[in-house]
N, C-alpha and C positions, 0 to 999 in steps of 0.2 A: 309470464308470457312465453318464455321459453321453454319451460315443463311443459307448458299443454300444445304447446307447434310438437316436441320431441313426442310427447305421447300420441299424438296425431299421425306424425312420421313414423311410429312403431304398427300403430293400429293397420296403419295404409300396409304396412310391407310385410304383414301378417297376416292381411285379408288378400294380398299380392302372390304368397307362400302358398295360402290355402287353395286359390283357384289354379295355382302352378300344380301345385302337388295332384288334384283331382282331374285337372287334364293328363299330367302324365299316367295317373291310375286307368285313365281310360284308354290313351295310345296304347299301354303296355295290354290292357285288355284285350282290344280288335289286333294288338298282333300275333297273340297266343292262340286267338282265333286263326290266322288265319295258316300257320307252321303247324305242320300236316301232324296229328299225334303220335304217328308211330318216329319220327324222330325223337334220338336222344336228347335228353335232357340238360345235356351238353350243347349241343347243336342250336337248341331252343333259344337258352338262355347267350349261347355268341349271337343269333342274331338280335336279342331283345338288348343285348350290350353294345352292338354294333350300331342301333337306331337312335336308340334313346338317349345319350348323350348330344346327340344333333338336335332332336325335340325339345330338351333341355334348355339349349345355346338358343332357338328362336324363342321359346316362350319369354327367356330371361331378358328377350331384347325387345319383347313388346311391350305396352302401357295397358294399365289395368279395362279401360276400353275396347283396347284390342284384345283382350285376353277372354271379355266378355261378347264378342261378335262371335257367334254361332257360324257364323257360312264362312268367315277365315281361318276359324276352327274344323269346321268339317274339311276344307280343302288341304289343309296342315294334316288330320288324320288319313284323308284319301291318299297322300303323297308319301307320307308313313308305311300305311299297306301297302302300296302298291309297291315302295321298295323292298318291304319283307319279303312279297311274292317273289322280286328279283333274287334276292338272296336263297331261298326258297328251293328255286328252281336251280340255281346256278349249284348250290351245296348239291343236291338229286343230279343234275349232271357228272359233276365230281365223282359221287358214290358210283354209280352206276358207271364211268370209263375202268374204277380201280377194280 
């Protein structure tokens, strides 16, 4: 009884990993999109470092439910981009004072 609750609890937080892993596949996508390409490669990857730990921290804190709801998702990546633009925009101010 115990082995198959534990194998049950392994399946769940496997199948929990894999939809974690493929939404952060996707935020990191639309925000590569959205960091202009003539920044370095450098630049790129501070802000894809700077975001994605936070997307991280909410996914880990939702239920496999919540993880499958399309429109909490979309609004979790709209808020995503629309910070990279911040960052974006704020790094291009920066360059352009020095």
């Amino acid at each position: 009884m115990n082995e198959i609750k534990t194998n049950r609890q392994a399946e769940r937080q496997e199948y929990r990993e894999h939809i974690t892993g493929s939404i952060l596949f996707r935020i990191e996508e639309d925000l590569l999109d959205v960091i202009p390409a003539d920044f370095s490669e450098e630049d790129r990857q501070g802000i894809i470092e700077q975001l994605l730990p936070e997307s991280k921290h909410v996914l880990d804190a939702l239920g496999v439910a919540e993880l499958q709801n399309e429109g909490a998702l979309y609004r979790h990546i709209a808020g995503a981009v629309a910070n990279a633009k911040f960052l974006v925009h704020r790094l291009q101010e920066k360059k352009n004072r020095a």
